[in-house]
N, C-alpha and C positions, 0 to 999 in steps of 0.2 A: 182376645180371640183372633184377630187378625194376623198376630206376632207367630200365635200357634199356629193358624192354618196357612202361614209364610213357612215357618220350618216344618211342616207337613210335607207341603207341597217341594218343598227344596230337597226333603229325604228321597221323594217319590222321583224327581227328577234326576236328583243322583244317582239313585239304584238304577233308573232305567238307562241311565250313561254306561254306568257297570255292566250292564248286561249286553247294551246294543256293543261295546267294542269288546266283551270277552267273546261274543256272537262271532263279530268280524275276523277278529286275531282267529280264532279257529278255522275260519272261512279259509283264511288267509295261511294257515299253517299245514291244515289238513290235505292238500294234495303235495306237499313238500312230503310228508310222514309218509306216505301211502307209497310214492315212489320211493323212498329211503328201506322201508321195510319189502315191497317187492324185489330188493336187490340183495334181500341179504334171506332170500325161503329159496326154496327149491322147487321143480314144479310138479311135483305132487299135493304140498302147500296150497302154490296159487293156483290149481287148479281147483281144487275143494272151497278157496278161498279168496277170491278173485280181489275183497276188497277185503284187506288185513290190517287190522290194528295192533297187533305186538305178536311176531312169528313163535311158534313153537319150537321149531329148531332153527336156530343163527346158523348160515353157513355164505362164505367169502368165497364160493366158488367162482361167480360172477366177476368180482374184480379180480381174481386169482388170474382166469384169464386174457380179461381187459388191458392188463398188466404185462403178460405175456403177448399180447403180440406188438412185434415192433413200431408197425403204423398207427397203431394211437397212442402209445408212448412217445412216439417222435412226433406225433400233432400236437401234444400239449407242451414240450418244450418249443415248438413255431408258435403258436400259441402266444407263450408266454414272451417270446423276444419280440414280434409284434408291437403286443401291447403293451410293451416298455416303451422300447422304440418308437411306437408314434403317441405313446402321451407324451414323453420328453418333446416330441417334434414339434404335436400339437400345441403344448404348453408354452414352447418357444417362441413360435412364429407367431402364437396368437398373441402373446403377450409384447414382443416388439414391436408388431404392427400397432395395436390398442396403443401403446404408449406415444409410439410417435405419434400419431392421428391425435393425442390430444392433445397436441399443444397445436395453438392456434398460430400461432408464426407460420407452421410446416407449410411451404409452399405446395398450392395444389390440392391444397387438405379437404378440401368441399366437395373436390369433384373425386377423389377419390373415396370419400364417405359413402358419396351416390350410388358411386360403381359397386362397391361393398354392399349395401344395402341392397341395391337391384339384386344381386345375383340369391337373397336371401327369397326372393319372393319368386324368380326366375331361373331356370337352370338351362343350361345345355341339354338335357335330355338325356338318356342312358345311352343311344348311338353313339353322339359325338363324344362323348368321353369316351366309349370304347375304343372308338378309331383314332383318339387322342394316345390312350395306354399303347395301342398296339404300333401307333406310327414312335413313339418315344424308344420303343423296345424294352418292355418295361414288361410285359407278358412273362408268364411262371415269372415272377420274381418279386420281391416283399415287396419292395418299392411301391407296388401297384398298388397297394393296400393302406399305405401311412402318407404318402406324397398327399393324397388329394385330401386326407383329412386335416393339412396344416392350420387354417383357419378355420374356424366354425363362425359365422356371424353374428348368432345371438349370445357365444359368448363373449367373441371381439367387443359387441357392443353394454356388454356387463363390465368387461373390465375396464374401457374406456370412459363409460362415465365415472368409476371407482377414482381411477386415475385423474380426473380433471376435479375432485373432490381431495387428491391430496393438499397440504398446505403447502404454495408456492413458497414460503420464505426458507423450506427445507433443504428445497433443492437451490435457491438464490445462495443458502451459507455454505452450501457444501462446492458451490463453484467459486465462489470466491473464494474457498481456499485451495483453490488449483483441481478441484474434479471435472470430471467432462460428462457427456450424457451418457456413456455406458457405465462408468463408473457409478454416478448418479443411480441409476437402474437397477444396480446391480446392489449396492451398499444399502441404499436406502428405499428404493423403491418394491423392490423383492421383502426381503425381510417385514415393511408393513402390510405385505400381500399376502401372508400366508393361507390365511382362511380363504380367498379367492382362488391360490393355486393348488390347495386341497380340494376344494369342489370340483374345481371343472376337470383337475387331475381324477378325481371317482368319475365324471360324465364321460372323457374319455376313455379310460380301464374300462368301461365296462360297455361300451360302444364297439369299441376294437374286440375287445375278447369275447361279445356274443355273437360279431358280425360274422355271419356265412356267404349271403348276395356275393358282394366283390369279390370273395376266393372264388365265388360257383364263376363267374367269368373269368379272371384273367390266370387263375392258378387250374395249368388243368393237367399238370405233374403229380399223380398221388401223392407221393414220398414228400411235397410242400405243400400240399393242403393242411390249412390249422383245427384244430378242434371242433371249433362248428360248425364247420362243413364237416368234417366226418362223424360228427353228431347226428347231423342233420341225414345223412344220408342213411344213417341208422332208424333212425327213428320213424323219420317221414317216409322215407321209400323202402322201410321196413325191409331192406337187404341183409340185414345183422350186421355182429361186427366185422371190424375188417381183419384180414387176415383169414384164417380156416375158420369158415363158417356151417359147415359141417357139422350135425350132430354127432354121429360115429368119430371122427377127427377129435371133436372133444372129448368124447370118450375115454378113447386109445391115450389122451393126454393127458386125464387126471383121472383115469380111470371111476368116473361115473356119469350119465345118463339123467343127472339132475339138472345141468345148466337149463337155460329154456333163454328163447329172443326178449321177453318182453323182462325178465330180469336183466340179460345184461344193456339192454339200453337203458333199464333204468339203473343200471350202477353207472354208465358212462353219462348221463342225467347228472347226479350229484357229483360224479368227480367233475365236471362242469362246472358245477354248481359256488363249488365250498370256497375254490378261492376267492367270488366276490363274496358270497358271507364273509370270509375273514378279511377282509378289507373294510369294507364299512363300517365295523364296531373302532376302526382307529383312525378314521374322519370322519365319524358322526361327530365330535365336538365342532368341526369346522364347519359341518354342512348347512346347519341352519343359515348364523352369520356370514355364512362364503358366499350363500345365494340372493342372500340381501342387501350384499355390499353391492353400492353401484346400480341398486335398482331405482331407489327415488329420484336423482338426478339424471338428468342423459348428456 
């Protein structure tokens, strides 16, 4: 009897797993859909039908025009150079710093831990980095945007415990046959990094490419503002999109009276959106193990 009221109660406890995360996943899906299919109705549609679960009539008028005007087409490719450009940068600088800091010889290494650490729990403030950006000459221009993300602390200090967890006798064989420390780093130390510089490479991408704040200060050139801020100004300050915002102007351009604001923010919503979904299905095998390495040891 106990055996059975054990797999009783393990069925019951199952199913209600089954249910508590098909509950969640929906939670969790269901305003992704809602905005996906507000982008693709008209608004005669969303009007009768504010909250829609599969449109009656499919229509791309919304990205049609999204598409067409030049200033969000040219923010997604800023956008996109951005956030190449400062994960490669970020991945760099964070990764030479963490290395050298673990080896314990590096002269000065204590006190530069310190300085590293403080500034994790202490900042400048938004002023003085602004009067920083602006005395550098660094205002309207990308730089302003990737420069100060080179380090990130918490994960400088993920990869430098990973790092002081490699086997010392790897990099002992590989100088004693004539390598040096970048060579080192580079041959051997990268290549057993992988899963570490997939993950923070995804922390990065997707830090950069949702970030609006820092373009709302030092980018205040339209024509170089990146995606999220022109998202954002969409959305939030409900201006529409950029370019002819205009009902009748739409009109006269595709000759109909269906676009509406609250569709095309939400079509500029998912083109936002899709390139990190399509990123994360080809570093989820790293992510788990990327975020683990380096965590037990400090």
């Amino acid at each position: 009897m106990g055996r059975l009221a054990r797999g009783r109660g393990e069925t019951i406890f199952d199913a209600a797993l089954v249910v508590f995360f098909v509950a969640l996943s929906f939670l969790m899906i269901f305003p992704f859909w809602t905005v996906l299919m507000t982008s693709l109705v008209n608004i005669g549609e969303f009007t009768r039908r504010p909250v829609i679960w599969w449109p009656r009539d499919l229509t791309p008028l919304s990205y049609q025009y999204l598409f067409s005007t030049p200033r969000f087409v040219r923010s997604i490719g800023i956008s996109v150079y951005i956030t190449a450009l400062g994960t490669l940068w970020g991945l760099f600088l964070t990764s030479q710093v963490a290395y050298a800091l673990s080896k314990k010889t590096l002269p000065g290494r204590n006190f530069l831990l310190i300085v590293l650490t403080f500034t994790m729990f202490f900042s400048g403030g938004l002023i003085p980095v602004y009067l920083w950006i602006r005395t550098l000459g660094l205002m309207n221009t990308y730089w302003a945007l990737i420069l100060p993300i080179g380090v990130n602390v918490w994960n400088f200090i993920v990869m430098k415990a990973f790092f002081n967890q490699l086997p010392q006798s790897l990099e002992e064989s590989a100088k004693m046959d004539g390598a040096n420390d970048i060579v080192v780093f580079w041959r051997i130390v990268v290549p057993l990094s992988k899963p570490l510089f997939a993950t923070f490479g995804l922390f990065y991408s997707v830090a950069l490419w949702n970030s609006w704040f820092p373009p709302l200060l030092y980018i205040t050139d339209r024509d170089r503002q990146p995606l999220a801020l022109v998202l954002r100004q969409m959305v939030v300050s409900q201006i529409g999109p950029p370019g002819e915002i205009d009902q009748a102007r739409r009109a006269a351009r595709f000759g109909t009276m269906d676009m509406f604001l609250e569709g095309l923010n939400a079509a500029a919503v998912i083109v936002a959106t899709i390139p990190i979904l399509c990123i994360y299905p080809w570093l989820q095998k790293y992510f788990a193990k990327g975020v683990m390495l380096g965590s037990v040891k400090g």
